[in-house]
C-alpha positions in Angstrom: 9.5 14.8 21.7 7.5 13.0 25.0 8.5 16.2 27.0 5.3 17.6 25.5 2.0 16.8 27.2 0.1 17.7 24.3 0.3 17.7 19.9 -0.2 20.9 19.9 1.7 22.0 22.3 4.6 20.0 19.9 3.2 21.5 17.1 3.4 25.3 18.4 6.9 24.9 19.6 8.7 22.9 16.6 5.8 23.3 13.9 3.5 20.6 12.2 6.7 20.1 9.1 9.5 19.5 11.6 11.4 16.1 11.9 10.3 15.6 15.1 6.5 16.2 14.2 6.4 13.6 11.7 8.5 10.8 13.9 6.1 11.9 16.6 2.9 11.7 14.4 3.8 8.4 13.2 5.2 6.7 17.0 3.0 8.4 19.8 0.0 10.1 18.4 -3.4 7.8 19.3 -1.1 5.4 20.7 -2.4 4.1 24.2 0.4 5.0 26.9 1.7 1.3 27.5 2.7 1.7 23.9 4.1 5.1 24.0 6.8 4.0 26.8 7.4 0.8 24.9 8.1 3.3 21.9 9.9 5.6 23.5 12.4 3.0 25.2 13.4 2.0 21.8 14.3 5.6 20.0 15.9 6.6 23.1 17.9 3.6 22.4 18.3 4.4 18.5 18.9 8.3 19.5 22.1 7.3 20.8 23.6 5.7 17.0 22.9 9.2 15.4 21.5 7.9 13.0 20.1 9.3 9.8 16.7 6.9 9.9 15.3 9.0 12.6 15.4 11.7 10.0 13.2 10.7 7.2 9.8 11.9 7.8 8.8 8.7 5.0 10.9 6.1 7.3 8.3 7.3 10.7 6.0 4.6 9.7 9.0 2.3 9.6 9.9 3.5 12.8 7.1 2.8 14.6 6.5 -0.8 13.5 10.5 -1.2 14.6 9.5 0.1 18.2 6.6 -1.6 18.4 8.5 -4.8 18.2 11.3 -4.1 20.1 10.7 -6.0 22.7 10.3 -9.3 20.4 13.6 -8.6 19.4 16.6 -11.2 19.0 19.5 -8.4 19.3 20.0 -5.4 21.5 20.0 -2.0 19.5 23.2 -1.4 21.6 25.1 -3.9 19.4 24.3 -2.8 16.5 26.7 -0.6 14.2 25.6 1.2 10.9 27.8 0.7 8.5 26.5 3.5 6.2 25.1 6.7 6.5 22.0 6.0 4.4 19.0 6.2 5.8 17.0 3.3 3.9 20.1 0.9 4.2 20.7 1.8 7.7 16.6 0.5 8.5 17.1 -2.7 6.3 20.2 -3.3 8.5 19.0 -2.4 12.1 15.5 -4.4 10.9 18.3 -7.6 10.0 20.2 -7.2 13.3 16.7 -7.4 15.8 15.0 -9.8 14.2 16.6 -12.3 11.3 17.7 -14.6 14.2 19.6 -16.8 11.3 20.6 -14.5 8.9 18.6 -15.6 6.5 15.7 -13.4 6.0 14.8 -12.9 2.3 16.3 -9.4 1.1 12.9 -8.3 -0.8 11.2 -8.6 2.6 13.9 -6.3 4.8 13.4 -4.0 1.7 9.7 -3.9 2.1 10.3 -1.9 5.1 11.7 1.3 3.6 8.4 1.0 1.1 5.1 3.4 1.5 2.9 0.7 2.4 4.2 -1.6 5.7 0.5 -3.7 4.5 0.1 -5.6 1.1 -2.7 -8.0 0.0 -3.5 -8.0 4.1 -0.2 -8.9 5.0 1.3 -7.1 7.7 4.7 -7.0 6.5 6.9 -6.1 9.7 4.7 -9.0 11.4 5.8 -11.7 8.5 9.6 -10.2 9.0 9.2 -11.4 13.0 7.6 -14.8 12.0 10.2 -15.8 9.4 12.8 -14.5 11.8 12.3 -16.5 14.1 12.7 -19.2 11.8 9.4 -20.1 10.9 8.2 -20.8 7.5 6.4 -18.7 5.6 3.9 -20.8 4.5 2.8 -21.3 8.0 2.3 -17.3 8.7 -1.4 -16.7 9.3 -3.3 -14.8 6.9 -1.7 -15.4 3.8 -3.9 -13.9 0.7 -3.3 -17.4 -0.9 -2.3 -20.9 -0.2 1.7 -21.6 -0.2 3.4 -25.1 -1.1 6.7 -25.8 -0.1 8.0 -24.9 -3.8 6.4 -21.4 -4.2 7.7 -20.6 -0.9 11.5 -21.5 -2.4 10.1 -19.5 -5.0 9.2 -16.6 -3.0 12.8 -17.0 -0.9 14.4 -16.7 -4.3 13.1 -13.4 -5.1 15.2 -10.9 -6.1 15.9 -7.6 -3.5 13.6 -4.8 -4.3 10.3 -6.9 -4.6 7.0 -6.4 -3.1 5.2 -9.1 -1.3 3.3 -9.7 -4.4 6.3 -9.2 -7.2 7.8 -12.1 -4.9 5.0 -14.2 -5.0 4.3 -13.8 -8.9 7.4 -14.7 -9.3 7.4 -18.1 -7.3 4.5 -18.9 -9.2 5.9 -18.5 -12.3 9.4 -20.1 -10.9 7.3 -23.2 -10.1 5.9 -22.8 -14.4 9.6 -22.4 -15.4 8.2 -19.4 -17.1 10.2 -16.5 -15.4 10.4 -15.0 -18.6 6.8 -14.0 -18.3 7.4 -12.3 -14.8 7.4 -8.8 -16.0 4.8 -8.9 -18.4 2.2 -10.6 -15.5 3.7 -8.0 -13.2 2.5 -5.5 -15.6 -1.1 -7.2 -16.2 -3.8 -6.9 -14.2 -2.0 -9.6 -12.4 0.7 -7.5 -10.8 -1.8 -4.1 -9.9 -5.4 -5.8 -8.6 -5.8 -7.4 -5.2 -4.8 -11.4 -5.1 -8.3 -12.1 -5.4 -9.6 -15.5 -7.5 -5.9 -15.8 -7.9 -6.0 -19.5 -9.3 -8.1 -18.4 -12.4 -6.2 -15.5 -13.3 -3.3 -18.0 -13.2 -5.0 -20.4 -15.6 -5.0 -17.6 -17.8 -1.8 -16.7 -17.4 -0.8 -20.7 -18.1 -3.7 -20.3 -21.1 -0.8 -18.0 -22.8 2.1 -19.9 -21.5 0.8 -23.1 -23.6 0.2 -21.2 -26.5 3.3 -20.9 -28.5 4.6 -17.4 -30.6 2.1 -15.3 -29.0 2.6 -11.9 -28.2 3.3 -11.4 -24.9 1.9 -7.7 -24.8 -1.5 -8.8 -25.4 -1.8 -10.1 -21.9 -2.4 -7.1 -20.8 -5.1 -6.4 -23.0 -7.0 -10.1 -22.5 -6.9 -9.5 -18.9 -8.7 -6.1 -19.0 -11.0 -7.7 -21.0 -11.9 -10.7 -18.8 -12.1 -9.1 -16.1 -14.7 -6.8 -17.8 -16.9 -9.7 -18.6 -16.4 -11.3 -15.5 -17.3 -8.5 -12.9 -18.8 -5.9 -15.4 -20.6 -7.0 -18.2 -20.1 -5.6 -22.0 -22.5 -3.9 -23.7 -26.2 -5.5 -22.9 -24.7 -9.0 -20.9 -25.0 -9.3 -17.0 -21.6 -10.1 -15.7 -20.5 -13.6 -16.0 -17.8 -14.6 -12.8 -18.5 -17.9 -13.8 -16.5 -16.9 -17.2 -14.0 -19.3 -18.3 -11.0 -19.9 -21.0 -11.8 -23.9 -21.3 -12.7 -24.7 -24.9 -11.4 -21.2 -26.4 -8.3 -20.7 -28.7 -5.9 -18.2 -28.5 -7.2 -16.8 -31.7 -10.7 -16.6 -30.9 -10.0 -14.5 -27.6 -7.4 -12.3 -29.2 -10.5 -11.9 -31.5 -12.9 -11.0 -29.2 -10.7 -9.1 -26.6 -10.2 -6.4 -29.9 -14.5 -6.4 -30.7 -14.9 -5.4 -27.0 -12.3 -2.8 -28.0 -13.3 -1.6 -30.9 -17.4 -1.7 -29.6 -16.1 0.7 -26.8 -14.8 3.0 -28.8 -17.3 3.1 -31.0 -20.0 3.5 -27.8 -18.2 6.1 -27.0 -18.3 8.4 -30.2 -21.9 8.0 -30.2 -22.8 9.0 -26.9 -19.9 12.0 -27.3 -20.6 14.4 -25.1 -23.6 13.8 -23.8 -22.4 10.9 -21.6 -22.9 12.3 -17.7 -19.5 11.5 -16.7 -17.5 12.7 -19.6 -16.9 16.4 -17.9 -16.8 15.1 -14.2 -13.2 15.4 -13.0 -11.3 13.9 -9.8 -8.1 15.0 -7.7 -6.1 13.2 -9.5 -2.6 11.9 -8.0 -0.4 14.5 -6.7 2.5 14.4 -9.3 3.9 17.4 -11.1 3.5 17.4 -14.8 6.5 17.0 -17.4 7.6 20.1 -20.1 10.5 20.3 -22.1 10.2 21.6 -25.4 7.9 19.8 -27.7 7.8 17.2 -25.1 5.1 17.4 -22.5 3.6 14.5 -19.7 0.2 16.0 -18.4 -2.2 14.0 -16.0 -5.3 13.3 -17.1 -8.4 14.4 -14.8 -11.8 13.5 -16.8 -13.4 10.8 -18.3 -13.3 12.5 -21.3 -9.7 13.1 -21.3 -9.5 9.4 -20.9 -11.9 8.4 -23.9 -9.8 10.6 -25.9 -6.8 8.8 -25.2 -8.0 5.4 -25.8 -9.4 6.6 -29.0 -6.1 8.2 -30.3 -3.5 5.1 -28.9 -6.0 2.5 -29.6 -5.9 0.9 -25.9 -8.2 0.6 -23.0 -7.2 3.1 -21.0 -10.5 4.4 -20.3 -11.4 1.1 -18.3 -9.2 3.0 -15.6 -12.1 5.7 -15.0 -13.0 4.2 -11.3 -9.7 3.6 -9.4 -8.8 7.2 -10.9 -11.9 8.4 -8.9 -10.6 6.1 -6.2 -7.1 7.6 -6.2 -5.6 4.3 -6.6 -3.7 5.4 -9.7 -3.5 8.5 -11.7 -3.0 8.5 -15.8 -0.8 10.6 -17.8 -0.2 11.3 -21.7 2.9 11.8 -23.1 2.6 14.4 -26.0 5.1 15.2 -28.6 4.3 18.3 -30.5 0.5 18.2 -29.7 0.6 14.5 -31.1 -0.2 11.4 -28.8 2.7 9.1 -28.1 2.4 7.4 -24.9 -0.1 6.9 -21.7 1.4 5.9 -18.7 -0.3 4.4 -15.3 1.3 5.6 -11.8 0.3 4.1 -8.9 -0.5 5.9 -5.0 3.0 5.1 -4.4 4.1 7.1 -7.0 5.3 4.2 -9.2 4.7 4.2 -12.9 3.7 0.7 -13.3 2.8 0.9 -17.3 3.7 2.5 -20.2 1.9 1.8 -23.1 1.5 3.6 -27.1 -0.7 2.8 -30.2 -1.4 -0.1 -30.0 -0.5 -1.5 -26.7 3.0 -1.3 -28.4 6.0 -0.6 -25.5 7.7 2.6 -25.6 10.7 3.0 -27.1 14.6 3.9 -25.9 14.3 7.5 -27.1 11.0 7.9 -25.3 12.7 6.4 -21.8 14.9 9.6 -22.1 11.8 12.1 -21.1 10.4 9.5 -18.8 13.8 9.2 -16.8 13.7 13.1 -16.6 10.1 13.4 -15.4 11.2 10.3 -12.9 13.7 12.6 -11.3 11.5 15.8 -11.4 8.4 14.5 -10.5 9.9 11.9 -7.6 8.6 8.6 -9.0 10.0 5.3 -9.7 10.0 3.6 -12.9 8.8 -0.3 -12.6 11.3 -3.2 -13.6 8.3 -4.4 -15.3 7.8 -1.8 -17.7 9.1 -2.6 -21.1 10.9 -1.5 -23.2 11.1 -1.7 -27.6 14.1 -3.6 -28.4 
């Protein structure tokens, strides 16, 4: 792979799809030389285990941040054995080996590395695996998206494998509330999907329902999408209000108002029909095959119109999605059963689907997790541990 003098020339003679094209996209193209013979030091190394990481044109990025830091290493590559001929346990284990000098590195966090994304909430994620490594605290890494106390980060340590950065996070926070049992529904909020930005109020709201006893826990979801409307949008003729807050209100009175804004959108809607500018404009969407199988179909939705439609049918917000669809941050899909509306799902740019929702806001049910699961396996994605399901 650094035999070539040029891309193109590695292009030409292996072609742009080839193993080797990817690993060398991700570990020497724009890199500055001093960093391309670091780089190359440390697969040379790793080209002599055989193993199956090099292989996996989604691990490159992995691989790169691994070489990178090779030389801030703890452990040799050369004493390091795989002991399985996975790819994505055989990068959690050589990440272990170089760099958990104690052996006690959080699992979710040696799992981040076999994820898209090596940078969440502005955390470099191979960079916090080297600082807690070294057996630092975490607390103490620079650049945190919020504040840690010596109790969320036990909280955060105690995170079960498979988290993200900010799965972990939620649930110390929510550790520190004794209120785990609310981890998956906040992970399915607004809470677990936007940026940790204001993060303390949208934790007063989520202690707002904590205190509040026999409420539905699905309406969360709901409350938040309506906050955050008021707060950064505006409804109908009122200026945004970020100085919006929950002190004073009942639970009832916001349930109350979250369903007027609701029912006020959908109305607004029907009146301006199709004369609204954006209802015909449509976006790339996400790419992610569609779902068909018999009467059973999971299409992607690519208009505003499309969206209103589905909201209007389902009885949900879903049409408060329209800008990070344009964004490409997530892409929305309706699950039909003969013709008939009976769930709209949200997947993520990393090909998660991160919420499931029917009429309602009700969860889907065990039947209708049977055509997810096959879509799941056609279409490539991941089903969140959030998502619920109807007991």
């Amino acid at each position: 792979m650094f035999s070539f003098t040029s891309p193109r020339e590695l292009y030409e003679a292996l072609g742009v799809n080839a193993e080797l094209s990817h690993l060398y996209a991700a570990c020497v193209l724009g890199r500055p030389v001093a960093a391309q013979h670091s780089i190359r030091k440390a697969l040379q190394l790793l080209a002599t285990k055989r193993v199956a990481v090099l292989h996996r044109p989604e691990l490159g990025p992995a691989v790169a941040a691994l070489a990178e830091r090779y030389q801030q290493r703890v452990r040799d590559i050369a004493d390091w054995k795989p002991k399985s001929s996975n790819a994505f346990r055989q990068l959690v284990s050589l990440v272990q080996h170089l760099f958990d000098q104690y052996g006690n590195l959080p699992a979710w966090l040696l799992n981040t590395w076999t994820q898209t994304a090596l940078v969440e909430d502005g955390v470099n994620l191979p960079d916090l695996t080297l600082h807690v490594g070294w057996g630092r605290s975490l607390r103490s890494f620079p650049g945190l998206p919020v504040k840690l106390s010596k109790r969320l980060e036990h909280g955060m340590r105690e995170a079960p494998a498979g988290c993200t950065f900010r799965e972990a996070l939620r649930y110390a926070q929510l550790a520190a509330r004794d209120a785990l049992e609310w981890w998956g529904v906040v992970m399915e909020s607004r809470l677990g999907r936007a940026p940790l930005l204001d993060d303390a109020f949208w934790l007063g709201v989520v202690d707002f329902f904590i205190a509040t006893p026999m409420v539905d826990p699905r309406h969360l979801g709901p409350v938040c999408d309506w906050i955050h409307q008021k707060r950064s949008v505006g409804i109908g003729p009122e200026p945004p209000q970020p100085g919006f807050s929950l002190k004073g209100r009942s639970m009832v009175s916001v349930l109350a108002q979250t369903e007027r804004w609701h029912q006020a959108d959908v109305r607004q809607r029907r009146q301006s029909g199709d004369a609204e500018p954006d209802v015909n404009h449509r976006w790339a969407g996400l790419p992610v095959a569609d779902f068909v199988a018999g009467s059973v179909r999971i299409e992607q939705l690519f208009t505003y119109g499309q969206l209103v439609a589905e909201g209007r049918a389902l009885h949900h917000c879903v049409a408060t999605y329209l800008h990070s669809c344009r964004q490409g941050r997530c892409g929305i899909f309706s699950l039909t059963v003969d013709g008939a509306r009976a769930l709209t799902l949200e997947v993520d740019s990393g090909r998660k689907v991160v919420q499931v929702r029917g009429k309602h806001n009700r969860w889907m049910t065990a039947a209708e997790r049977d055509w997810i699961n096959q879509w799941l396996d056609q279409a490539r994605l991941v089903l969140s541990r959030h998502v619920h399901i109807t007991e």
